[in-house]
N, CA, C and O atoms as CSV, one atom per row, in Angstrom:
chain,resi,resn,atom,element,x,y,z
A,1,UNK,N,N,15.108,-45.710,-14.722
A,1,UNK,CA,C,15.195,-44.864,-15.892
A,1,UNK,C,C,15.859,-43.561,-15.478
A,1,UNK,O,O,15.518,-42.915,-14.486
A,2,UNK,N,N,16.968,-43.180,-16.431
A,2,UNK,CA,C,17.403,-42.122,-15.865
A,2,UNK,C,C,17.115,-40.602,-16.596
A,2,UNK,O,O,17.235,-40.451,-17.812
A,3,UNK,N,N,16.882,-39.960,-16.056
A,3,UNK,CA,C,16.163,-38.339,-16.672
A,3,UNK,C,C,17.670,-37.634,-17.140
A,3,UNK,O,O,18.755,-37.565,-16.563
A,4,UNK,N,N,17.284,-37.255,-18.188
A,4,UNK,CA,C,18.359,-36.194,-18.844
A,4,UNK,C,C,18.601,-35.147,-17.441
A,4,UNK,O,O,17.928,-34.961,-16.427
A,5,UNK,N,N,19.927,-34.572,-17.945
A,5,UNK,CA,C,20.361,-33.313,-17.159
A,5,UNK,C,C,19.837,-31.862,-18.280
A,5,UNK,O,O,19.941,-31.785,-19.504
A,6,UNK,N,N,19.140,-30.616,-17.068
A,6,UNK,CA,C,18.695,-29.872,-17.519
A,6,UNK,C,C,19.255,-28.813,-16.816
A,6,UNK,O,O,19.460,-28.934,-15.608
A,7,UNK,N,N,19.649,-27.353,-17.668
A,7,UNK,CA,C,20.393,-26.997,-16.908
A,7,UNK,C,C,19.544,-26.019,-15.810
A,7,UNK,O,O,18.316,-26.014,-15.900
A,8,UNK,N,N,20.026,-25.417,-15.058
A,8,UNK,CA,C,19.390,-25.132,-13.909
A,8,UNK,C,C,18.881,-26.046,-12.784
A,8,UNK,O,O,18.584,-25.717,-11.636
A,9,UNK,N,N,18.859,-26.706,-13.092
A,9,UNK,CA,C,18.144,-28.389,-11.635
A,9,UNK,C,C,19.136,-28.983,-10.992
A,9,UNK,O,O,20.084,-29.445,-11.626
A,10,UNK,N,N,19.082,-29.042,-9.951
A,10,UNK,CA,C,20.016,-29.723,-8.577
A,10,UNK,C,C,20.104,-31.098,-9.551
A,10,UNK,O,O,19.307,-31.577,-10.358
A,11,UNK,N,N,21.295,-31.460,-9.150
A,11,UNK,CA,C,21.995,-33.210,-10.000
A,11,UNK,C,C,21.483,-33.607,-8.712
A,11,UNK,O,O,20.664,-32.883,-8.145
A,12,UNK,N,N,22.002,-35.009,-8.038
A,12,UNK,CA,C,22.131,-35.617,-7.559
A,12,UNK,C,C,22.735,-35.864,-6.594
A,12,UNK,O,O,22.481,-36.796,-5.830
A,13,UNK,N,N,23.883,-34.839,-6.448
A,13,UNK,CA,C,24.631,-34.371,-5.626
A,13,UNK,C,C,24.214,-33.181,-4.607
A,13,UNK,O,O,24.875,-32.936,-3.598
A,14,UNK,N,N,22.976,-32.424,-5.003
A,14,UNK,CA,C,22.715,-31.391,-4.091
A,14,UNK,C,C,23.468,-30.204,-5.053
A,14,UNK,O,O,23.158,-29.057,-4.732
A,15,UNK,N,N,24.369,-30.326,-6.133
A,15,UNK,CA,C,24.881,-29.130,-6.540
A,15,UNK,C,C,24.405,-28.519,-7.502
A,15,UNK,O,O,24.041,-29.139,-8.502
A,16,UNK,N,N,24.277,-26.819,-7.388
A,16,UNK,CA,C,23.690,-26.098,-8.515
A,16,UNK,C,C,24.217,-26.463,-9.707
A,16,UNK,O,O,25.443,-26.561,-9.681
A,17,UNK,N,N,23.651,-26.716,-10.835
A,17,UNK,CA,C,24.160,-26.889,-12.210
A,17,UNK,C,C,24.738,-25.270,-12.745
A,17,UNK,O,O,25.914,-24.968,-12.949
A,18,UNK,N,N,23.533,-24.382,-12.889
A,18,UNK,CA,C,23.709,-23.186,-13.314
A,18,UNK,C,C,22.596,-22.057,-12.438
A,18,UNK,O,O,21.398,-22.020,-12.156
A,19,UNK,N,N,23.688,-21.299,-12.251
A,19,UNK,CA,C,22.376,-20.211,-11.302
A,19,UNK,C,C,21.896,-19.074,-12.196
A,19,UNK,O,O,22.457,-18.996,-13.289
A,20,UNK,N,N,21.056,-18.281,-11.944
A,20,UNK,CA,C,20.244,-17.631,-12.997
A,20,UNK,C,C,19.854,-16.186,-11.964
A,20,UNK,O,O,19.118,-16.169,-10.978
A,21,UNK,N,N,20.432,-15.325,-12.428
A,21,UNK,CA,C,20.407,-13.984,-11.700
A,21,UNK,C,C,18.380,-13.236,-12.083
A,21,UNK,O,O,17.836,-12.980,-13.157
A,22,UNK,N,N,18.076,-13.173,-11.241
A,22,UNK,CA,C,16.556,-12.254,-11.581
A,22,UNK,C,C,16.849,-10.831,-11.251
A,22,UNK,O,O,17.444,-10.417,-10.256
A,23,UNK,N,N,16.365,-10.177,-12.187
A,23,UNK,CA,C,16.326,-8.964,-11.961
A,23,UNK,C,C,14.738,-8.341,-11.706
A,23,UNK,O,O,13.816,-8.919,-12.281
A,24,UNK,N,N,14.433,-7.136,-10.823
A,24,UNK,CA,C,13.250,-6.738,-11.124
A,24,UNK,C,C,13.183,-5.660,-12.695
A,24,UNK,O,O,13.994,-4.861,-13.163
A,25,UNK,N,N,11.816,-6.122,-13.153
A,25,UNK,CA,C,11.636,-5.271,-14.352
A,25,UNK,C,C,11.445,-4.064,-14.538
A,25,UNK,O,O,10.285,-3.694,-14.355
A,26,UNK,N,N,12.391,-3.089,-14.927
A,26,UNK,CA,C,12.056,-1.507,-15.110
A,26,UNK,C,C,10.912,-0.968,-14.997
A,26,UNK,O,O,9.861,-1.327,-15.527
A,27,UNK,N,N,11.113,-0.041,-14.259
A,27,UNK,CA,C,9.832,0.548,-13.859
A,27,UNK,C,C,9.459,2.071,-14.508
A,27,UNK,O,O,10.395,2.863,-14.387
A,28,UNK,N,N,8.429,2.536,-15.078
A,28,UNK,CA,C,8.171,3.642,-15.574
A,28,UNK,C,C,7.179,3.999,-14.865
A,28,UNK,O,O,6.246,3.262,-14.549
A,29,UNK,N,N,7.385,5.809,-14.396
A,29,UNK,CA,C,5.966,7.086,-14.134
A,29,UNK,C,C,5.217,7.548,-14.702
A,29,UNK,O,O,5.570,8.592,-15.250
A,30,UNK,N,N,3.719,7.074,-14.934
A,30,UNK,CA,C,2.632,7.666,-15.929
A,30,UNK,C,C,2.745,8.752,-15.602
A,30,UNK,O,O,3.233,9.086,-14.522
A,31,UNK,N,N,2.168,9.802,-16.770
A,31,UNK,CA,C,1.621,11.264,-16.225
A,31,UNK,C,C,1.008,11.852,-17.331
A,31,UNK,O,O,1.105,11.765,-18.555
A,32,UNK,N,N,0.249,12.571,-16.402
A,32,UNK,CA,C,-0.847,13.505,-17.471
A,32,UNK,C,C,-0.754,14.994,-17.609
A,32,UNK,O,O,-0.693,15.861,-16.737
A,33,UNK,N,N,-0.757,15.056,-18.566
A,33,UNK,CA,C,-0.278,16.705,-18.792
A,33,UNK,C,C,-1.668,17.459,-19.414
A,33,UNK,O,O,-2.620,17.179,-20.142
A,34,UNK,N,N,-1.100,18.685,-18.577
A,34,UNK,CA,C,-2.594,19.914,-18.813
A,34,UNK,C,C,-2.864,20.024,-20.300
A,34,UNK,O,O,-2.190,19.926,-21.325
A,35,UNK,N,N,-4.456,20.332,-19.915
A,35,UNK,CA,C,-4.294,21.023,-21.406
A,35,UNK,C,C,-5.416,22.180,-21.664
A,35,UNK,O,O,-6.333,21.733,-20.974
A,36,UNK,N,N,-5.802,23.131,-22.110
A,36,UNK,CA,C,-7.276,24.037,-22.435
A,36,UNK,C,C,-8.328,23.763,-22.856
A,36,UNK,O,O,-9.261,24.565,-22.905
A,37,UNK,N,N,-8.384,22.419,-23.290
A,37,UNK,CA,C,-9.562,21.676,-23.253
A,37,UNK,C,C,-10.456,20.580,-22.511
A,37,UNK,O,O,-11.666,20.599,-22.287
A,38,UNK,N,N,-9.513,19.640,-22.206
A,38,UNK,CA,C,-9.952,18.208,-21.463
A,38,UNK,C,C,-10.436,19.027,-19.344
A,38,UNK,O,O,-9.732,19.758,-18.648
A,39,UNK,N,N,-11.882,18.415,-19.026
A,39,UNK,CA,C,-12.513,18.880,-18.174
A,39,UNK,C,C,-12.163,18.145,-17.087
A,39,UNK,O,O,-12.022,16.923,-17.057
A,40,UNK,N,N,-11.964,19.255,-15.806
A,40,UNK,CA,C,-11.461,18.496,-14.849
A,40,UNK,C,C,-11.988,16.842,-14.222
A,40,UNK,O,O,-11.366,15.856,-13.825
A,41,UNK,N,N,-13.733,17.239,-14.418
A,41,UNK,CA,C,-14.258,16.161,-13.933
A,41,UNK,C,C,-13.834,14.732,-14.909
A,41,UNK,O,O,-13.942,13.610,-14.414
A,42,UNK,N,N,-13.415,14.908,-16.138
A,42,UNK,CA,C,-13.245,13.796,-16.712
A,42,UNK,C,C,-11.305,13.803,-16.521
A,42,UNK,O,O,-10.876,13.505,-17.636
A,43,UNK,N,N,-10.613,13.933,-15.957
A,43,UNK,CA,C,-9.491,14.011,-15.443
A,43,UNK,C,C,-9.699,12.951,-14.630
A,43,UNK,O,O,-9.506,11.750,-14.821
A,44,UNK,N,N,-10.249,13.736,-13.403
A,44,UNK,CA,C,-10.843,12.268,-12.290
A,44,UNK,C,C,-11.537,11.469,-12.433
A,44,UNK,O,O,-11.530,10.634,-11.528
A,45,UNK,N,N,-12.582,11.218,-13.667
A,45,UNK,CA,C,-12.986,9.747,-13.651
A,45,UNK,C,C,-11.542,8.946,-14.268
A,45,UNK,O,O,-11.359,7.779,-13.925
A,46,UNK,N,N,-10.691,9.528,-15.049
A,46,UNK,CA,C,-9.775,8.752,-15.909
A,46,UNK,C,C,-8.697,8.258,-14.366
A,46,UNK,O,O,-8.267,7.106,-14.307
A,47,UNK,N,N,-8.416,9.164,-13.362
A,47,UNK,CA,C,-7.707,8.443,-12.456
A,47,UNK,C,C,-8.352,7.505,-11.832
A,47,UNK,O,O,-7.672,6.540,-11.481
A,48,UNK,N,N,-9.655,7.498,-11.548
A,48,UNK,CA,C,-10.027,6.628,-10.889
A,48,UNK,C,C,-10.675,5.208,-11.626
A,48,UNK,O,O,-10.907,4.096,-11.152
A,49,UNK,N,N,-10.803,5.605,-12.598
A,49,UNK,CA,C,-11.681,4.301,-13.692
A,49,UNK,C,C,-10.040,3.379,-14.340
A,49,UNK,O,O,-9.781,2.176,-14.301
A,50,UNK,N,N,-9.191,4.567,-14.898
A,50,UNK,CA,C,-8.077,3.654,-15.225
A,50,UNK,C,C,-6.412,3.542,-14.229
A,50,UNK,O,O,-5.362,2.906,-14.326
A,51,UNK,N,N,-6.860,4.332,-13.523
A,51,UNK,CA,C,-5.267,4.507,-12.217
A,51,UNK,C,C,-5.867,3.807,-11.058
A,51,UNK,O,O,-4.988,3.658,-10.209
A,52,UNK,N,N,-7.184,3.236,-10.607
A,52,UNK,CA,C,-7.465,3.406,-9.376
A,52,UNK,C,C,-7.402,3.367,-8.674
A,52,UNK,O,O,-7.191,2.499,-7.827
A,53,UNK,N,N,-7.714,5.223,-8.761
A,53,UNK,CA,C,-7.395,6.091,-7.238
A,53,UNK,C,C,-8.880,6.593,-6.592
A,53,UNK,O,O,-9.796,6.970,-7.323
A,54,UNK,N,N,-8.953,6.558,-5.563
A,54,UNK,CA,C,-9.520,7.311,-4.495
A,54,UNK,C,C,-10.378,8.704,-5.338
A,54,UNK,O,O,-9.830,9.312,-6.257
A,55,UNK,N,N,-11.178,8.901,-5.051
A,55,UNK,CA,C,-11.845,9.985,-5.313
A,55,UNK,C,C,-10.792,11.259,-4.981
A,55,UNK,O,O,-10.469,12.259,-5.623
A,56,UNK,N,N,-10.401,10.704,-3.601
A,56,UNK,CA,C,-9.292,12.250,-2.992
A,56,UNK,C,C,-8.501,12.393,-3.690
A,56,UNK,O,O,-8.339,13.485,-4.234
A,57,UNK,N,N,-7.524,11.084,-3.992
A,57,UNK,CA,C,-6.228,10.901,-4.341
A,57,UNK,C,C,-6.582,11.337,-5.845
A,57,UNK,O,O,-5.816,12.212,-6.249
A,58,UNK,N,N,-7.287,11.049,-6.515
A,58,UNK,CA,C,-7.889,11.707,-7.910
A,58,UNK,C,C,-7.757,13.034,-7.956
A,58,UNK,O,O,-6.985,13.498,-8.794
A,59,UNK,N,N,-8.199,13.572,-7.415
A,59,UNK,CA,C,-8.542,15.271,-7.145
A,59,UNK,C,C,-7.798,15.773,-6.960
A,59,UNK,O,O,-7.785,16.894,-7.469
A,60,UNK,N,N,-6.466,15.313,-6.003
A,60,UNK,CA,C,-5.415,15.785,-5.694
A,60,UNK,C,C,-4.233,16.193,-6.783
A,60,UNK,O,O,-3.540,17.184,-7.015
A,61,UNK,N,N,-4.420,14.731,-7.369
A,61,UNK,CA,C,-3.613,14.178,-8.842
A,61,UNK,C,C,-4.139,15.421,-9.880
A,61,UNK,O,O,-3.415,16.085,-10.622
A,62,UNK,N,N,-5.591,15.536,-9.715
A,62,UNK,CA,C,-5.710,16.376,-11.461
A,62,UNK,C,C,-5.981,17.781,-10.671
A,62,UNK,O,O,-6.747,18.368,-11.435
A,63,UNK,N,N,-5.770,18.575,-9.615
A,63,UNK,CA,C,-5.117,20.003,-9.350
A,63,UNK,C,C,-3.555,19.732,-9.521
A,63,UNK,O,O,-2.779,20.678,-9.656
A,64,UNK,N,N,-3.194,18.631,-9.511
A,64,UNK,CA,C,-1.874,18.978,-9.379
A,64,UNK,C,C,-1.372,19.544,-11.377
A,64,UNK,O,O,-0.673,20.462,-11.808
A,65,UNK,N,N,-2.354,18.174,-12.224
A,65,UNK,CA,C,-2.044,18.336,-13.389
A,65,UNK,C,C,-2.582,19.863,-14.073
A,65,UNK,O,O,-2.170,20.285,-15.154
A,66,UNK,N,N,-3.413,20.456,-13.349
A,66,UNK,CA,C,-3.709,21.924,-13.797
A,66,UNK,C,C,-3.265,23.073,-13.124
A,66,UNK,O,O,-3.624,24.235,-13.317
A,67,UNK,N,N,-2.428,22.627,-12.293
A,67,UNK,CA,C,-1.828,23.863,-11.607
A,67,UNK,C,C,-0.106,24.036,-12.069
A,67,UNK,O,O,0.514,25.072,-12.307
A,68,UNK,N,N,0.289,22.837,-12.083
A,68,UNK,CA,C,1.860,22.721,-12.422
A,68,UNK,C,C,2.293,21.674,-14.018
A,68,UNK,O,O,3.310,21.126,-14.443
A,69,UNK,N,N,0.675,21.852,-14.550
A,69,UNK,CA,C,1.089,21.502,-15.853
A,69,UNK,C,C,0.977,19.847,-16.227
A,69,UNK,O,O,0.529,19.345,-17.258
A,70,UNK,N,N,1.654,19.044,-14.793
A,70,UNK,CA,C,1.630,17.835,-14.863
A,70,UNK,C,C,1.384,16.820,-13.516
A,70,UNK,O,O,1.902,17.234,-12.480
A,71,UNK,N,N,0.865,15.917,-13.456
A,71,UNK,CA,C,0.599,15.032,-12.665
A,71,UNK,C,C,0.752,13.333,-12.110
A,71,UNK,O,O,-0.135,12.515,-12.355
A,72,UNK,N,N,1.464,13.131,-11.675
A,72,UNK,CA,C,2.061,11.599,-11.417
A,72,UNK,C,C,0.801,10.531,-11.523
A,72,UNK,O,O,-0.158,11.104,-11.007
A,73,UNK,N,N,0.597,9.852,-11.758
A,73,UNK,CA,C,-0.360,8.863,-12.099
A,73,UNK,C,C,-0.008,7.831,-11.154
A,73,UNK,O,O,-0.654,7.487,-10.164
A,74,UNK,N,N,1.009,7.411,-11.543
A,74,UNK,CA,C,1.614,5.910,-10.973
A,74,UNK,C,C,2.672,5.370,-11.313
A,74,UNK,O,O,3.191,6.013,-12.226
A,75,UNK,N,N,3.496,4.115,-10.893
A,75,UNK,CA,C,4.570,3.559,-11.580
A,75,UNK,C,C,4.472,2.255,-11.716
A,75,UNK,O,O,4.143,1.750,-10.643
A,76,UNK,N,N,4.635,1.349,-12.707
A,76,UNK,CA,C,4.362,0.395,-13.403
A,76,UNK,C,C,5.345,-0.241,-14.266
A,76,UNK,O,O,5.899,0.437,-15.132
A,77,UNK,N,N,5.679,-1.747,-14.087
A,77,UNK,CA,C,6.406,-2.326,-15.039
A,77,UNK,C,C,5.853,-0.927,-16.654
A,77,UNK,O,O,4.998,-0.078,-16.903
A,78,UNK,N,N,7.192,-1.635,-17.327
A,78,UNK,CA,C,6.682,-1.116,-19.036
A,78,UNK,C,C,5.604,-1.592,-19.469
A,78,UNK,O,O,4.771,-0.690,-19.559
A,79,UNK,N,N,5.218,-2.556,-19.777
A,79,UNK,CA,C,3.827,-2.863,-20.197
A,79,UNK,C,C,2.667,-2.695,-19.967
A,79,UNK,O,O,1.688,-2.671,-20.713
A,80,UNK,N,N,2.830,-2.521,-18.426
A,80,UNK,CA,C,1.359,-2.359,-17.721
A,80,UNK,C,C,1.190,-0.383,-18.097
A,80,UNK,O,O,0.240,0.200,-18.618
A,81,UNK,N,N,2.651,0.251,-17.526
A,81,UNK,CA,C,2.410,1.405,-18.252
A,81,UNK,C,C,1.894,1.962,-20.052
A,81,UNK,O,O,1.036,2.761,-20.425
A,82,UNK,N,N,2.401,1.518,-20.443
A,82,UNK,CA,C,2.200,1.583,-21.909
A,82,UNK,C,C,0.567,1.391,-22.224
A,82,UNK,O,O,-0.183,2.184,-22.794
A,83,UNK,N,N,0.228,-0.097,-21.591
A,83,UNK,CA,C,-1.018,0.030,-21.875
A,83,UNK,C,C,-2.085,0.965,-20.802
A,83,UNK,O,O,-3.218,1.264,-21.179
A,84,UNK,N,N,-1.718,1.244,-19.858
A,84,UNK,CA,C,-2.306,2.263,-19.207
A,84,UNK,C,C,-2.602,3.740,-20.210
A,84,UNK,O,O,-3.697,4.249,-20.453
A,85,UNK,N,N,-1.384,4.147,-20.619
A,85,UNK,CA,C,-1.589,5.241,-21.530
A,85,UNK,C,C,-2.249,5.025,-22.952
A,85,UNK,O,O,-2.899,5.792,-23.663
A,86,UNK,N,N,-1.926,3.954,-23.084
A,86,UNK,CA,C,-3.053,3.924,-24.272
A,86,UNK,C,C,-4.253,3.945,-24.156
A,86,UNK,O,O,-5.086,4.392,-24.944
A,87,UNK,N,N,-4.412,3.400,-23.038
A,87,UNK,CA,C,-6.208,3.170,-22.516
A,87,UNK,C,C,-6.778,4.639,-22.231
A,87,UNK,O,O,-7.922,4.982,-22.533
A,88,UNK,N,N,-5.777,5.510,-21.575
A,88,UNK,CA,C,-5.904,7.106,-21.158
A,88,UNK,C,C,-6.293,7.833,-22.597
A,88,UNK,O,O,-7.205,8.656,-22.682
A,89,UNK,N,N,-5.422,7.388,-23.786
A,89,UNK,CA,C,-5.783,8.033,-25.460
A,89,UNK,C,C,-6.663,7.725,-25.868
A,89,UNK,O,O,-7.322,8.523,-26.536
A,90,UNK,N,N,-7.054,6.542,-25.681
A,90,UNK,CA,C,-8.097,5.825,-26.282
A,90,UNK,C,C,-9.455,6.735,-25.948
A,90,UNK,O,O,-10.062,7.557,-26.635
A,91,UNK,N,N,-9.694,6.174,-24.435
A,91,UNK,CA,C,-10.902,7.187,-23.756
A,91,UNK,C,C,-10.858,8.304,-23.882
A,91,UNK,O,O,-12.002,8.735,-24.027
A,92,UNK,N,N,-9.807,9.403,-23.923
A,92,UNK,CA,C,-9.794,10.714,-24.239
A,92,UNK,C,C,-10.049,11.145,-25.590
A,92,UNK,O,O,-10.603,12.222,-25.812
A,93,UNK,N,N,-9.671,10.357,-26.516
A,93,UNK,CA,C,-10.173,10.563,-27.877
A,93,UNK,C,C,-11.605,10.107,-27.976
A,93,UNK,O,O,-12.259,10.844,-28.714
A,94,UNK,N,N,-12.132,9.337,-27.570
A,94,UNK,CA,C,-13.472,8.708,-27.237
A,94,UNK,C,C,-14.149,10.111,-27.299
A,94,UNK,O,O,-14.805,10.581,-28.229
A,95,UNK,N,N,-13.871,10.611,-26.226
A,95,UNK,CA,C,-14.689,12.011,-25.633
A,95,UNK,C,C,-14.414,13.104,-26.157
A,95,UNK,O,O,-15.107,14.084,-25.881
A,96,UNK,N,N,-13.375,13.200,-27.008
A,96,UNK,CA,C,-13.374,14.331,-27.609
A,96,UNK,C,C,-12.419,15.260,-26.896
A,96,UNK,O,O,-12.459,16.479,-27.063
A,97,UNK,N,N,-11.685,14.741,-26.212
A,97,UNK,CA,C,-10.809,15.569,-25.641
A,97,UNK,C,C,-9.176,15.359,-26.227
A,97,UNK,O,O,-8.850,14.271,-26.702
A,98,UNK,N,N,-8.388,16.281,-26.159
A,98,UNK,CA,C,-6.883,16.211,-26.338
A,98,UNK,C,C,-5.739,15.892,-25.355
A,98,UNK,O,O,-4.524,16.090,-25.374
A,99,UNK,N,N,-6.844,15.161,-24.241
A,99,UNK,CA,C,-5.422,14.483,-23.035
A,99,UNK,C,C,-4.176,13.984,-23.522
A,99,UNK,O,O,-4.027,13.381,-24.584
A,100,UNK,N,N,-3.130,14.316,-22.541
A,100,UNK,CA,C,-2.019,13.736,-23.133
A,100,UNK,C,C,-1.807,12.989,-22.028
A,100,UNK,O,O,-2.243,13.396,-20.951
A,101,UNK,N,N,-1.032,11.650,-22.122
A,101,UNK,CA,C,-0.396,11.284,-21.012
A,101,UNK,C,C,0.655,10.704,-21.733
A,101,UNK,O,O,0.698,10.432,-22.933
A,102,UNK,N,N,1.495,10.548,-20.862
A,102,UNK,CA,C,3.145,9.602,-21.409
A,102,UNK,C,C,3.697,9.028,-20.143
A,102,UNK,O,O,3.179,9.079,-19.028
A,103,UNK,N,N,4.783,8.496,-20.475
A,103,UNK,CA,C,5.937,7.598,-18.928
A,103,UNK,C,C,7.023,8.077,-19.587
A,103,UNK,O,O,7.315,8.497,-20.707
A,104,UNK,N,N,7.626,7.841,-18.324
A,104,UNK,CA,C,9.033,8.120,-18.032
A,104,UNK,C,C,10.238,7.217,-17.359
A,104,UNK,O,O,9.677,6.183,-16.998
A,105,UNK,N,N,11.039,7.170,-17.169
A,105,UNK,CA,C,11.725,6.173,-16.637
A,105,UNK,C,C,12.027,6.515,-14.921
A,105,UNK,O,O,12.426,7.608,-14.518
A,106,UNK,N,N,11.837,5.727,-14.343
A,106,UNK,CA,C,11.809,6.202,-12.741
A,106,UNK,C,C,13.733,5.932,-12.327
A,106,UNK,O,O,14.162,6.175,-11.200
């Protein structure tokens, strides 16, 4: 019985039918930006409960976001970012706070 030809699959011959270029998927930089309300300590549970980071690496991250305004989170396909920041709005609105976070394109 003979199997249809599909494209991409070695024939019979050993020869490529069609080759198929992969690319890696764009990558975006979370970040969290200061603000006069949202408390440091809940800064660092949010890096470490939804970025997780290190207690240090937390601490480090949210002086950085209150001293210079903003703070690197991480970098992440689009999706995984996107829903990272939503999860960051979500919980921050939860609590009553006005966190912002967004991405960027790396």
């Amino acid at each position: 019985m003979s199997m249809p030809r599909q494209p991409g699959f070695d024939n019979p011959a050993g020869e490529t039918l069609t080759e198929v270029e992969l690319r890696e998927p764009p990558l975006y930089r979370v970040i969290l930006h200061n603000d006069d309300y949202t408390t440091m300590d809940f800064v660092v549970a949010i890096l470490c409960g939804v970025f997780h980071k290190s207690q240090e690496d937390a601490v480090r991250i949210m002086s950085a976001v209150h001293e210079k305004g903003r703070g690197d989170c991480g970098v992440y396909p689009a999706e995984v970012a996107e829903t990272k920041v939503s999860i960051v709005h979500g919980k921050a609105r939860a609590a009553g706070f006005p966190l912002r976070c967004s991405l960027e394109d790396v």
